[in-house]
Biopython code that builds the backbone (N, CA, C, O; Angstrom):
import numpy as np
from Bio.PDB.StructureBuilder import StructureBuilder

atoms = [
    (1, "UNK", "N", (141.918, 130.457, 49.936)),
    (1, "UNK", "CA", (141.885, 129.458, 50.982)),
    (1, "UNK", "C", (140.509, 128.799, 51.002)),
    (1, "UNK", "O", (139.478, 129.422, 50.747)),
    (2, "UNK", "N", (140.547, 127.608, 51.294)),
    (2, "UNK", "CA", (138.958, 126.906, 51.211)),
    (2, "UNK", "C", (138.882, 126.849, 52.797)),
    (2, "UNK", "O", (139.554, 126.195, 53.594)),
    (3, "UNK", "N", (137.988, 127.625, 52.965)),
    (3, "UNK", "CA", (137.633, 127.784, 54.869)),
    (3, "UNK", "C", (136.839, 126.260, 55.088)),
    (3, "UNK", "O", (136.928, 125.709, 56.185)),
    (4, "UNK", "N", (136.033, 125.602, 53.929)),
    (4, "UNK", "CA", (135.208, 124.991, 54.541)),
    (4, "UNK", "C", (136.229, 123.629, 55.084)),
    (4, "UNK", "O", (136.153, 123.181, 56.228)),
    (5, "UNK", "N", (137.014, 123.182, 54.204)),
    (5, "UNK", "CA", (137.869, 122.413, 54.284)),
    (5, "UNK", "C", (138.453, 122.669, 56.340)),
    (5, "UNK", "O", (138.433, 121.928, 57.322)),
    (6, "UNK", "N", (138.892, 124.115, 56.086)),
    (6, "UNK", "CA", (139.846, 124.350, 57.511)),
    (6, "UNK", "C", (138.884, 123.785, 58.496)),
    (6, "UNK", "O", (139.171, 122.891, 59.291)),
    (7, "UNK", "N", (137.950, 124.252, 58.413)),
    (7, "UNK", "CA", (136.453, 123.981, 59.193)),
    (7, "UNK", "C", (136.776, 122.614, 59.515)),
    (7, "UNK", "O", (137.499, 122.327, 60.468)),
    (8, "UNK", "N", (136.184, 121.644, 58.633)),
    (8, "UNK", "CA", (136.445, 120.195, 58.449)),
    (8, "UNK", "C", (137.579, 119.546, 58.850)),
    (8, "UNK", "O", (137.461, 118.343, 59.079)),
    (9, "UNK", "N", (138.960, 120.205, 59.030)),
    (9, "UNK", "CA", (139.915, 119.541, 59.633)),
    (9, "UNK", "C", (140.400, 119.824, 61.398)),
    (9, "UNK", "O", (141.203, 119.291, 62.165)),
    (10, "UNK", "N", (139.258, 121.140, 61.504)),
    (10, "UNK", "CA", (139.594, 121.509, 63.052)),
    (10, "UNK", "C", (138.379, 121.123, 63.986)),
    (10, "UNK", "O", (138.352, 121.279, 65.207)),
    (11, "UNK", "N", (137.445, 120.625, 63.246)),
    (11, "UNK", "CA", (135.603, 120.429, 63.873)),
    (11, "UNK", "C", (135.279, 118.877, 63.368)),
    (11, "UNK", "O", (135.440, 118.715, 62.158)),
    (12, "UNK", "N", (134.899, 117.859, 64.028)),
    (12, "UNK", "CA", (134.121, 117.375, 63.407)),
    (12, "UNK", "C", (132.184, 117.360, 63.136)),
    (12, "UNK", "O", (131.203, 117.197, 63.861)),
    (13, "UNK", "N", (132.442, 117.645, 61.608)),
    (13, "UNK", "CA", (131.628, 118.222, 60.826)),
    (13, "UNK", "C", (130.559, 117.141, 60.815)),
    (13, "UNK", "O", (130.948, 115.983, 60.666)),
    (14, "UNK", "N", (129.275, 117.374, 60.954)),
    (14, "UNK", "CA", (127.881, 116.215, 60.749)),
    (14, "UNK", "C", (127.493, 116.958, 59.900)),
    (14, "UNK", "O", (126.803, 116.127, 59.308)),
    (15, "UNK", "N", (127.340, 117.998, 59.246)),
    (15, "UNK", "CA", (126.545, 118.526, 58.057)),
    (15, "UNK", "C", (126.583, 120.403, 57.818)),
    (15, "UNK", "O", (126.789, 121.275, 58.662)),
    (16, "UNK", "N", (126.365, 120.498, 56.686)),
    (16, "UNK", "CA", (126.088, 121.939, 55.891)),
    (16, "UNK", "C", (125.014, 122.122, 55.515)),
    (16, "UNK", "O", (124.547, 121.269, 54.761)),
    (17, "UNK", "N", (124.241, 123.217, 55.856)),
    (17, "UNK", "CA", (122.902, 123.152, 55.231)),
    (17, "UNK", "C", (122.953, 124.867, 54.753)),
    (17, "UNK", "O", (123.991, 125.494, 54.966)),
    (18, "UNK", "N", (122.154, 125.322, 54.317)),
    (18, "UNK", "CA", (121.709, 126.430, 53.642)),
    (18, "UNK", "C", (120.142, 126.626, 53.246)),
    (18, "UNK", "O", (119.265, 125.816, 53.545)),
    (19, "UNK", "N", (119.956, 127.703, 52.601)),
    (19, "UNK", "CA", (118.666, 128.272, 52.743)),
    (19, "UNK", "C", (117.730, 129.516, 52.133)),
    (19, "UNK", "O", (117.303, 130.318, 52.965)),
    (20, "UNK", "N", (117.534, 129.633, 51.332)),
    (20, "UNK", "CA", (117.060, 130.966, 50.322)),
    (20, "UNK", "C", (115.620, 131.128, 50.688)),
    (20, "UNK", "O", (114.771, 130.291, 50.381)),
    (21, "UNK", "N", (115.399, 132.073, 51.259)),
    (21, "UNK", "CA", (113.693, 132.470, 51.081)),
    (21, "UNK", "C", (113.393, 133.713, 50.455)),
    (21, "UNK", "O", (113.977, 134.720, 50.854)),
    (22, "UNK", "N", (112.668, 133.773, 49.645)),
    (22, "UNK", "CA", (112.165, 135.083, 48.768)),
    (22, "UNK", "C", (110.641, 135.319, 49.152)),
    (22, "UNK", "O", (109.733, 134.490, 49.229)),
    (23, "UNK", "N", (110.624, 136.679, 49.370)),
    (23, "UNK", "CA", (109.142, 136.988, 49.584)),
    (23, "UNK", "C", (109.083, 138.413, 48.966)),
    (23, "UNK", "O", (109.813, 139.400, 49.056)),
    (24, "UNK", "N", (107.888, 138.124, 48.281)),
    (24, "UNK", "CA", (107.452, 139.068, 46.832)),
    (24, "UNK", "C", (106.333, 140.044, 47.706)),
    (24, "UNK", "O", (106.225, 141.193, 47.278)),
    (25, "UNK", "N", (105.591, 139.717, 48.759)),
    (25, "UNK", "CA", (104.667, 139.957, 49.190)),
    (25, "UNK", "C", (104.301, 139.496, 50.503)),
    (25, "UNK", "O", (104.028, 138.303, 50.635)),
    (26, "UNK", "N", (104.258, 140.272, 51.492)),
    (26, "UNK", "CA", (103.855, 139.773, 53.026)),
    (26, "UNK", "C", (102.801, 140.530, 53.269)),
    (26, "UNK", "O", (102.881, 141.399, 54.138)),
    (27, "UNK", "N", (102.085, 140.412, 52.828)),
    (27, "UNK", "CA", (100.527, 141.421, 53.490)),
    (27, "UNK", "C", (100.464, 142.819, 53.398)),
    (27, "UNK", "O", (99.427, 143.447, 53.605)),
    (28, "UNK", "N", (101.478, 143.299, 53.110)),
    (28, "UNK", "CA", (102.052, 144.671, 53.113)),
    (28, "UNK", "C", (101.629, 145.709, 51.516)),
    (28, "UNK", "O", (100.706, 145.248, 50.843)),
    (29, "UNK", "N", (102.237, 146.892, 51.053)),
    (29, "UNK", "CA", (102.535, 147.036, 49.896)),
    (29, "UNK", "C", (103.222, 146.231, 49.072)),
    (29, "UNK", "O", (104.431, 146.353, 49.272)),
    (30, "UNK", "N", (102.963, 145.469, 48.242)),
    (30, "UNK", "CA", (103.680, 145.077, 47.543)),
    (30, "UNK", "C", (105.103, 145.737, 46.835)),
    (30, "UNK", "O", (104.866, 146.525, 45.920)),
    (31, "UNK", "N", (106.261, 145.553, 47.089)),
    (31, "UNK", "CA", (107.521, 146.076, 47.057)),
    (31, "UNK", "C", (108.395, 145.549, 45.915)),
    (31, "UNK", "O", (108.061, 145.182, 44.788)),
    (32, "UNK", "N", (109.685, 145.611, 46.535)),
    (32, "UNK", "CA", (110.952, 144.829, 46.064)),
    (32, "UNK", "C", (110.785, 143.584, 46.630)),
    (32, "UNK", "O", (110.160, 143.627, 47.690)),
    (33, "UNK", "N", (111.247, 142.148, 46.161)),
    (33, "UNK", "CA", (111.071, 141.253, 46.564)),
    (33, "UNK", "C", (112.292, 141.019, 47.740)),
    (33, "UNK", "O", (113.400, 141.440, 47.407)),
    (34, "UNK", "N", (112.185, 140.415, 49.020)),
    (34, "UNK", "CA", (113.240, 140.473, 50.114)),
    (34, "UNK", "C", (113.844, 138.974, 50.185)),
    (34, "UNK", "O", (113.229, 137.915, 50.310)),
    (35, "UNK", "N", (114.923, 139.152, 50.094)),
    (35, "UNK", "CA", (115.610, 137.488, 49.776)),
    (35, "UNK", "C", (116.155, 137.575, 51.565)),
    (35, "UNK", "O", (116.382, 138.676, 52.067)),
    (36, "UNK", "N", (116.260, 136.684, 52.120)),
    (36, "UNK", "CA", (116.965, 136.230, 53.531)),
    (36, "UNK", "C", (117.857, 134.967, 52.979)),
    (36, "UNK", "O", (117.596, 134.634, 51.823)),
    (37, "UNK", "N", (118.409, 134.565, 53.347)),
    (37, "UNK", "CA", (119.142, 133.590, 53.758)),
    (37, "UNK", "C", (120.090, 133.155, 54.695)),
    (37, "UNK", "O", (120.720, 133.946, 55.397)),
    (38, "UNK", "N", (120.258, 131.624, 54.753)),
    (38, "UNK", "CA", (120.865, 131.565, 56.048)),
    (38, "UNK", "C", (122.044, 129.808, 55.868)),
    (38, "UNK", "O", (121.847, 128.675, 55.429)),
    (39, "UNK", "N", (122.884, 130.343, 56.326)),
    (39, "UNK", "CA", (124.023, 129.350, 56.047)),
    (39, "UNK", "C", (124.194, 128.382, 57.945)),
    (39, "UNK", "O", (123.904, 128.916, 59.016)),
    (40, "UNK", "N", (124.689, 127.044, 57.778)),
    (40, "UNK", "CA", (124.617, 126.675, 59.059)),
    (40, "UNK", "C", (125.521, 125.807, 59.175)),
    (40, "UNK", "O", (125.446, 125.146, 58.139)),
    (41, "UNK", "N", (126.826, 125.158, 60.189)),
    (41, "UNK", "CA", (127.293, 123.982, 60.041)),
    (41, "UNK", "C", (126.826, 123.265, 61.465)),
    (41, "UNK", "O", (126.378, 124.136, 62.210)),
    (42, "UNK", "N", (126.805, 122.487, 61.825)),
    (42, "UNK", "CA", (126.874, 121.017, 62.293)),
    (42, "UNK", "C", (127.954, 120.344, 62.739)),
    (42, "UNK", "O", (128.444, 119.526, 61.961)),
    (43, "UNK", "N", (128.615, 120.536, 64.168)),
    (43, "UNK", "CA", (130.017, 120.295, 64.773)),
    (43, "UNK", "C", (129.899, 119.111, 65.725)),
    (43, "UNK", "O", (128.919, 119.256, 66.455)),
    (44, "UNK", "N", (130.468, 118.164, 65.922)),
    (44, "UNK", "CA", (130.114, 117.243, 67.200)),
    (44, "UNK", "C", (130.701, 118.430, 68.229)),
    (44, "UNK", "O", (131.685, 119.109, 67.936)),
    (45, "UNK", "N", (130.046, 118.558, 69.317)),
    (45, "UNK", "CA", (130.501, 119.029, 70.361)),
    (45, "UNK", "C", (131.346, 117.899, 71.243)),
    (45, "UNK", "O", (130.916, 116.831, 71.680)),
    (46, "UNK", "N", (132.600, 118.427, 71.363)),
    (46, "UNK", "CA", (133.662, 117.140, 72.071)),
    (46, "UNK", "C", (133.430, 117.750, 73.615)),
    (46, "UNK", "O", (134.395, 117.396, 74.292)),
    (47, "UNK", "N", (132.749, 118.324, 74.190)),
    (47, "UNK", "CA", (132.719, 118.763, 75.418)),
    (47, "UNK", "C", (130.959, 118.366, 75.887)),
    (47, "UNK", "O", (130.422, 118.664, 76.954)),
    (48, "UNK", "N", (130.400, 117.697, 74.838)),
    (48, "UNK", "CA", (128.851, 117.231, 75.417)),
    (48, "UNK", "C", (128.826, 116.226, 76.601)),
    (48, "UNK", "O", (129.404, 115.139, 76.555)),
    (49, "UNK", "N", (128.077, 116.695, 77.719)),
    (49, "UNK", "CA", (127.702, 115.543, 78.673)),
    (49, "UNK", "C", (129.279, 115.812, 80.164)),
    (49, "UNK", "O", (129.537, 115.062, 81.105)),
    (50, "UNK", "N", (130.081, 117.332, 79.705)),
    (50, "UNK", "CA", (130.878, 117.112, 81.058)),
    (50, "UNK", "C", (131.381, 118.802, 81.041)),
    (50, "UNK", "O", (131.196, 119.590, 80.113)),
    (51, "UNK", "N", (131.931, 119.028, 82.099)),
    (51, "UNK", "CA", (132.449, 120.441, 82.325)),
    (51, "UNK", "C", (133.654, 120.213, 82.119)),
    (51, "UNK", "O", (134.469, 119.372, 82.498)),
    (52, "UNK", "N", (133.648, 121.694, 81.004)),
    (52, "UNK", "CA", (135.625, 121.828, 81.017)),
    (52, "UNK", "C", (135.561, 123.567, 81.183)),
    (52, "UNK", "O", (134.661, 124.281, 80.741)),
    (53, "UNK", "N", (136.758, 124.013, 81.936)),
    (53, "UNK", "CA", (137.073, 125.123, 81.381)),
    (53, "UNK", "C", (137.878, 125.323, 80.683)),
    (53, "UNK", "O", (137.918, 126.430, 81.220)),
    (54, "UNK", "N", (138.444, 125.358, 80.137)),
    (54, "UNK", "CA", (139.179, 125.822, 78.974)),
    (54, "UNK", "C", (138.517, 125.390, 77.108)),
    (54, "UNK", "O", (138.799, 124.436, 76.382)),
    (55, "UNK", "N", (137.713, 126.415, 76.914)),
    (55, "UNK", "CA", (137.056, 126.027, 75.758)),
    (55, "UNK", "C", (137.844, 126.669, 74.412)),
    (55, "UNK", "O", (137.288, 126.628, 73.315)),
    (56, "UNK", "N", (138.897, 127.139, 74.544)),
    (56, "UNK", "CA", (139.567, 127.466, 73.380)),
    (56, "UNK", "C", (139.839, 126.062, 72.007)),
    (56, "UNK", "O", (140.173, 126.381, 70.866)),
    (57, "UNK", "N", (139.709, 125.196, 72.248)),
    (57, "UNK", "CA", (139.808, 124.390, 71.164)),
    (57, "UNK", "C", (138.497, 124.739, 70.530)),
    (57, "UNK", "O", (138.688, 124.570, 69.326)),
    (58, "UNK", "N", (137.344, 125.112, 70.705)),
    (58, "UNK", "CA", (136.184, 125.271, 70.122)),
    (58, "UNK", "C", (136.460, 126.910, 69.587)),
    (58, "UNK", "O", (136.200, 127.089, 68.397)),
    (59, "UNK", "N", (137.007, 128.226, 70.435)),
    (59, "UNK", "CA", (137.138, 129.356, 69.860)),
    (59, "UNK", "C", (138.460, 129.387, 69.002)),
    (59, "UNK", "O", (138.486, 130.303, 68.180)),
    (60, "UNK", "N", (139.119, 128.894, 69.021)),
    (60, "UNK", "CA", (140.369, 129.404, 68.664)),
    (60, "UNK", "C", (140.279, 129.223, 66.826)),
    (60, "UNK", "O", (140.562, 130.118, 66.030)),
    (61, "UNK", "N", (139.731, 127.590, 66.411)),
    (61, "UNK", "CA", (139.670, 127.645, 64.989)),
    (61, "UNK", "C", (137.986, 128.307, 64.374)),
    (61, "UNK", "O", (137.596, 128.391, 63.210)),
    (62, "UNK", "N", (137.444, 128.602, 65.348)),
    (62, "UNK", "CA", (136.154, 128.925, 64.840)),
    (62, "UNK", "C", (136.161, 130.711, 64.059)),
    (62, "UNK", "O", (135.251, 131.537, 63.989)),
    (63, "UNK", "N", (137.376, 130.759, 63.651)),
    (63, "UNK", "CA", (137.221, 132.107, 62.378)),
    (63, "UNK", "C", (137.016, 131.260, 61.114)),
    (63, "UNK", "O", (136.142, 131.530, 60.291)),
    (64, "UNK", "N", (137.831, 130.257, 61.000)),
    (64, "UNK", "CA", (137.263, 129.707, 59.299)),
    (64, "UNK", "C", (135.716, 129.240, 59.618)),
    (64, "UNK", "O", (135.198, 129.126, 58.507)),
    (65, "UNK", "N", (134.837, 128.950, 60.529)),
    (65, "UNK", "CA", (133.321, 128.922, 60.501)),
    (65, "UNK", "C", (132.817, 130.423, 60.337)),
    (65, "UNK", "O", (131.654, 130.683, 60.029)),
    (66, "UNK", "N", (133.488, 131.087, 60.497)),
    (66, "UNK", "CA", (132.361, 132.755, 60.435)),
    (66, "UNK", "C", (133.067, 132.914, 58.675)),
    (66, "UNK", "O", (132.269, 133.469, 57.919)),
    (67, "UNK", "N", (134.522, 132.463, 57.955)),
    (67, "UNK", "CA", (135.055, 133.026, 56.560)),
    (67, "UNK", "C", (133.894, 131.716, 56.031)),
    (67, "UNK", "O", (132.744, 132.043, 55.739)),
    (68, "UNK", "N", (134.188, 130.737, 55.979)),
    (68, "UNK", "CA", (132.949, 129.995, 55.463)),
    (68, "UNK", "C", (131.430, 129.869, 55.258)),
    (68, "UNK", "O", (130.752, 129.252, 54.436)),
    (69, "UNK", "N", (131.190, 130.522, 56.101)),
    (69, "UNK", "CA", (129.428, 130.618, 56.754)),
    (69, "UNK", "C", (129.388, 131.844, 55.626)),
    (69, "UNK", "O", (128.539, 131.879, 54.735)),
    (70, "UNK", "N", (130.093, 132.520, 55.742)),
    (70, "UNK", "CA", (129.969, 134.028, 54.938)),
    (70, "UNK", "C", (130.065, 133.465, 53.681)),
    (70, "UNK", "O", (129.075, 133.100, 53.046)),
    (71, "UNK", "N", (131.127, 133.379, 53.312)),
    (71, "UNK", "CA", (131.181, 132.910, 51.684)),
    (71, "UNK", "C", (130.044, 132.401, 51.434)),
    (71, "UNK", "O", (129.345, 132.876, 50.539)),
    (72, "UNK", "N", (129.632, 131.310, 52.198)),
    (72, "UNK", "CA", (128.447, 130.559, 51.605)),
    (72, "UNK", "C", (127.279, 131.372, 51.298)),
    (72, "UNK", "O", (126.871, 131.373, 50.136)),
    (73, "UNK", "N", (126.668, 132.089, 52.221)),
    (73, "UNK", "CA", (125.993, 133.208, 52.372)),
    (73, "UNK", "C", (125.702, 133.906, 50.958)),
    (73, "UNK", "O", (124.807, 133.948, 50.113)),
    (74, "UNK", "N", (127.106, 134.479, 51.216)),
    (74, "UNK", "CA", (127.535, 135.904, 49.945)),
    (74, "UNK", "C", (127.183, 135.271, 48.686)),
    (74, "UNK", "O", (126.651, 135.868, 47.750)),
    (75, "UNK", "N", (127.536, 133.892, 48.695)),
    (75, "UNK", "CA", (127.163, 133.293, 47.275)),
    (75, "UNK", "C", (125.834, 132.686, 46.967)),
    (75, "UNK", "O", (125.353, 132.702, 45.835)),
    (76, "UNK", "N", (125.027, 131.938, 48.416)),
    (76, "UNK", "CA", (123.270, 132.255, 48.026)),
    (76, "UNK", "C", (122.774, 133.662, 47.738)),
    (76, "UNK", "O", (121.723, 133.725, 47.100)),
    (77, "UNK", "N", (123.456, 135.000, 48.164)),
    (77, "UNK", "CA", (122.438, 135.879, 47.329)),
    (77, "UNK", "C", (123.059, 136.243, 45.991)),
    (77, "UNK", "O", (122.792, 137.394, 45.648)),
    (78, "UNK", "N", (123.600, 135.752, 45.393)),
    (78, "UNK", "CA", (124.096, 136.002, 43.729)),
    (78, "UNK", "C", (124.837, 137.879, 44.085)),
    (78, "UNK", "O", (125.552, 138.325, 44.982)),
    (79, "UNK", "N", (124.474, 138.227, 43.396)),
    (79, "UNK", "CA", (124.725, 140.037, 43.278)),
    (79, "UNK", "C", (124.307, 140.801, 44.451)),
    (79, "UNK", "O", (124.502, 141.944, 44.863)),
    (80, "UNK", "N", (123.734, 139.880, 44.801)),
    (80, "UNK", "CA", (122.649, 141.037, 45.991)),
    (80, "UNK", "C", (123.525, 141.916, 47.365)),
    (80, "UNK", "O", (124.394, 141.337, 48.016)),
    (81, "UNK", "N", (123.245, 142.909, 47.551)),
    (81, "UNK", "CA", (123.770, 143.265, 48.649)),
    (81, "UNK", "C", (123.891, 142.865, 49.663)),
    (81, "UNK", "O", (122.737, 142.483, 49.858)),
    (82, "UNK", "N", (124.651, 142.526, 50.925)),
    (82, "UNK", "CA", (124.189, 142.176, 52.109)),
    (82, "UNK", "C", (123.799, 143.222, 53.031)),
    (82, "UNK", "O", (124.761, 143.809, 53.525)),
    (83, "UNK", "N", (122.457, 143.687, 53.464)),
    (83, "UNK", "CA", (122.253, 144.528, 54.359)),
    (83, "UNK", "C", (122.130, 144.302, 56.123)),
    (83, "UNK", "O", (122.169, 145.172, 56.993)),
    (84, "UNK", "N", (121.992, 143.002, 56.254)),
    (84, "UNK", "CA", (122.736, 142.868, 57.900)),
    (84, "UNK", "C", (122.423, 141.214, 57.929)),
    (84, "UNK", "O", (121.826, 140.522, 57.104)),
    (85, "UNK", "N", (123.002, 140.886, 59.090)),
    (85, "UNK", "CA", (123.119, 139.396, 59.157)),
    (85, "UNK", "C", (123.322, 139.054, 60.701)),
    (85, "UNK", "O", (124.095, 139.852, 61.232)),
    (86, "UNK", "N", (122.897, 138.209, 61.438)),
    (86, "UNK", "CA", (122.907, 137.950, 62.621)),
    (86, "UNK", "C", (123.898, 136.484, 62.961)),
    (86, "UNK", "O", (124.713, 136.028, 62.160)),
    (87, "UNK", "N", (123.595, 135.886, 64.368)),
    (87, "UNK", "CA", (124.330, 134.690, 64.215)),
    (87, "UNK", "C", (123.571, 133.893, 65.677)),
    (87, "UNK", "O", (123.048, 134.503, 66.609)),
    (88, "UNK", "N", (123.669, 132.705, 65.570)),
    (88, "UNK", "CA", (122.943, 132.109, 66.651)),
    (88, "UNK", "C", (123.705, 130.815, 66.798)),
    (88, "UNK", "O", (124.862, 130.805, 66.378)),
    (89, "UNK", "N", (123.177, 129.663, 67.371)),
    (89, "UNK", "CA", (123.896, 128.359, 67.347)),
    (89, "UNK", "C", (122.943, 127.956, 68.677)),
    (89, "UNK", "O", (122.515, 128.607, 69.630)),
    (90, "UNK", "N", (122.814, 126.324, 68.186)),
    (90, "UNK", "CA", (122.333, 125.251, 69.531)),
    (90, "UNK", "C", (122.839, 124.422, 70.263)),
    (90, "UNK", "O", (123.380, 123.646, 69.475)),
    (91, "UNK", "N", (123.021, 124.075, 71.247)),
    (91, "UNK", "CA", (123.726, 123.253, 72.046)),
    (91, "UNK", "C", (123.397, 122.459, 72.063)),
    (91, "UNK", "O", (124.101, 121.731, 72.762)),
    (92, "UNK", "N", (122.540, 121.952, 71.635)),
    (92, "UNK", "CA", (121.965, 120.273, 72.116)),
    (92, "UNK", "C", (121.669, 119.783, 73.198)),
    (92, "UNK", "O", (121.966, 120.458, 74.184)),
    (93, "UNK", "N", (120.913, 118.308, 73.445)),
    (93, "UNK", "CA", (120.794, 118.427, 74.976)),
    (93, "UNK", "C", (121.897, 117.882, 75.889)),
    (93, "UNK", "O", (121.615, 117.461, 77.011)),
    (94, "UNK", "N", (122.997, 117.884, 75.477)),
    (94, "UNK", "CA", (124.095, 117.487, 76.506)),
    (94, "UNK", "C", (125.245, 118.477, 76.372)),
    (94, "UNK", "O", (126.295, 118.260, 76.977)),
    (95, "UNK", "N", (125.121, 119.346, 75.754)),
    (95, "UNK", "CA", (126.138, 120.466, 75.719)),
    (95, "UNK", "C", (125.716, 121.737, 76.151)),
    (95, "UNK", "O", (124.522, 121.789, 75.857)),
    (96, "UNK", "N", (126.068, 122.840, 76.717)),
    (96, "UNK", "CA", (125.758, 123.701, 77.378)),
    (96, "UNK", "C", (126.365, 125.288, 76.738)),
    (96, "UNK", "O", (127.514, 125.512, 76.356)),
    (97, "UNK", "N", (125.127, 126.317, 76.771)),
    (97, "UNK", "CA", (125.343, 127.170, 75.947)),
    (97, "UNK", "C", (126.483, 127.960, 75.930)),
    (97, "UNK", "O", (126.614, 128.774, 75.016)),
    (98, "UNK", "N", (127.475, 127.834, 76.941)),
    (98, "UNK", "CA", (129.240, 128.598, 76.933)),
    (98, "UNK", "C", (129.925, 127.834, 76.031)),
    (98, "UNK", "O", (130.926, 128.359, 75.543)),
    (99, "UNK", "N", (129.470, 126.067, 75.479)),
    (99, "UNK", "CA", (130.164, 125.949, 74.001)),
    (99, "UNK", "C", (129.451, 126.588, 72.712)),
    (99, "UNK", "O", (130.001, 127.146, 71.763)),
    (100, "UNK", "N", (128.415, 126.415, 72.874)),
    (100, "UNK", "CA", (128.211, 127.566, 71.722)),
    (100, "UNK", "C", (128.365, 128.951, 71.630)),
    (100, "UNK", "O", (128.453, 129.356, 70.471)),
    (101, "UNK", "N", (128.431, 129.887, 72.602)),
    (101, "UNK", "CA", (129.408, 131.111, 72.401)),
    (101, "UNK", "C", (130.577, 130.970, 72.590)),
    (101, "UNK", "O", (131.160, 132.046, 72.456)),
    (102, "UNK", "N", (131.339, 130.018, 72.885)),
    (102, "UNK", "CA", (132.628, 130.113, 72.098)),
    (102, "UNK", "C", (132.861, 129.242, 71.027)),
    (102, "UNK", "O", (133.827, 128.490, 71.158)),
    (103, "UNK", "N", (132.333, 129.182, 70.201)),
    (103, "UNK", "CA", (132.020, 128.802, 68.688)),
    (103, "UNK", "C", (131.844, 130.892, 68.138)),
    (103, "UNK", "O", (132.768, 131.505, 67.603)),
    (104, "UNK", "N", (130.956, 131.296, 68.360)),
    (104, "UNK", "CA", (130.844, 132.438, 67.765)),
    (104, "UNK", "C", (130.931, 133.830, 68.785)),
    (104, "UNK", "O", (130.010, 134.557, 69.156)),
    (105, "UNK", "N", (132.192, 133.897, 69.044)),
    (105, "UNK", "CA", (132.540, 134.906, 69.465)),
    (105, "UNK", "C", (133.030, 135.854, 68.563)),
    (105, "UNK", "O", (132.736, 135.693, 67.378)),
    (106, "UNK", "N", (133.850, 136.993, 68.948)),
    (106, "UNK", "CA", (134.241, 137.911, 67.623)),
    (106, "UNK", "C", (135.276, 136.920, 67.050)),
    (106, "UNK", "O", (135.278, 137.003, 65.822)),
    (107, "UNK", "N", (136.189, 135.978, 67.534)),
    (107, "UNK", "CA", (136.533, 135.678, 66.575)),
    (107, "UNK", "C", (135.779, 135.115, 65.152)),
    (107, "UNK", "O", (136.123, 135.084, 63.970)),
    (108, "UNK", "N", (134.398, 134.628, 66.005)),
    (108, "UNK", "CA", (133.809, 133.944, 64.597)),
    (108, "UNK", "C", (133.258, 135.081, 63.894)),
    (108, "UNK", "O", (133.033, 135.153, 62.686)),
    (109, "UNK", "N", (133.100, 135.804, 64.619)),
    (109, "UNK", "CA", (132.387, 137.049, 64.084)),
    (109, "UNK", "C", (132.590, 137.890, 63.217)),
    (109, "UNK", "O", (131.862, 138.376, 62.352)),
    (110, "UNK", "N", (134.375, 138.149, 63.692)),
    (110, "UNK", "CA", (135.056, 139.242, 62.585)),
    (110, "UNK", "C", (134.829, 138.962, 61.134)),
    (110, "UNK", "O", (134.041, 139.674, 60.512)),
    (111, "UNK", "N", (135.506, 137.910, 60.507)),
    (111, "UNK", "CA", (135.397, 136.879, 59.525)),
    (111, "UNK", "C", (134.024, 137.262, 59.040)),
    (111, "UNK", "O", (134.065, 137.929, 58.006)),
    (112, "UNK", "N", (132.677, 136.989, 59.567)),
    (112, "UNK", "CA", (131.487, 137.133, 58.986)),
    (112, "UNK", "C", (130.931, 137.955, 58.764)),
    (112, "UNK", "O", (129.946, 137.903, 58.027)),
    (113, "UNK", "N", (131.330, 138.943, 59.280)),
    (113, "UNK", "CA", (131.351, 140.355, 59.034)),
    (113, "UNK", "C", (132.217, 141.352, 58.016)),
    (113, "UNK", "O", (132.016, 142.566, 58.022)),
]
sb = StructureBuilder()
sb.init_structure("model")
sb.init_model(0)
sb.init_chain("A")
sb.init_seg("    ")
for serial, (resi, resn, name, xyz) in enumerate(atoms, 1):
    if name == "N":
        sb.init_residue(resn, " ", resi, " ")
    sb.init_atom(name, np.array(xyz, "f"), 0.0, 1.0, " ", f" {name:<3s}", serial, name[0])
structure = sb.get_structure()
């Protein structure tokens, strides 16, 4: 299944970005080198600038954003293991932070996990 696509037909999408940082050395012993990365999409919020309750149009398709976000992820670190991963999101200034947790609730969560 191409999640990013599902994404794209249930969200409208302003952008994909991604992100690789490698660090060989932070002041520390010099080690194994630690790769992070971080996958992100970009949704118009259709609820900016007014109150609704019922925010399930934003939770309900937001599992193909946590199967997508992941894939993308899994495939910036090549082979590498994943040893933990977090999740965040911004509201902007006319949208309010109960649409962005229901963007990533467990449903988005399960999926990315």
């Amino acid at each position: 299944m191409n999640y990013s696509s599902e994404v794209e037909r249930d969200y409208d999408v302003r952008g994909w970005y991604a992100s690789v940082q490698e660090s060989r050395h932070d002041g520390g012993t010099p080690g194994e080198t630690l790769v992070k990365v971080a996958t992100g999409v970009v949704i118009r919020n259709p609820f900016a600038g007014k109150y609704v309750a019922e925010l399930s149009d934003l939770t309900n398709p937001s599992s193909a954003i946590g199967h997508a976000l992941g894939e993308r992820a899994v495939a910036l670190l090549g082979n590498r293991p994943v040893e933990s991963y977090g999740k965040g999101g911004i509201a902007g200034t006319a949208g309010e932070q109960e649409h962005v947790v229901a963007c990533i609730t467990t449903v988005f969560g399960d999926p990315l996990r």
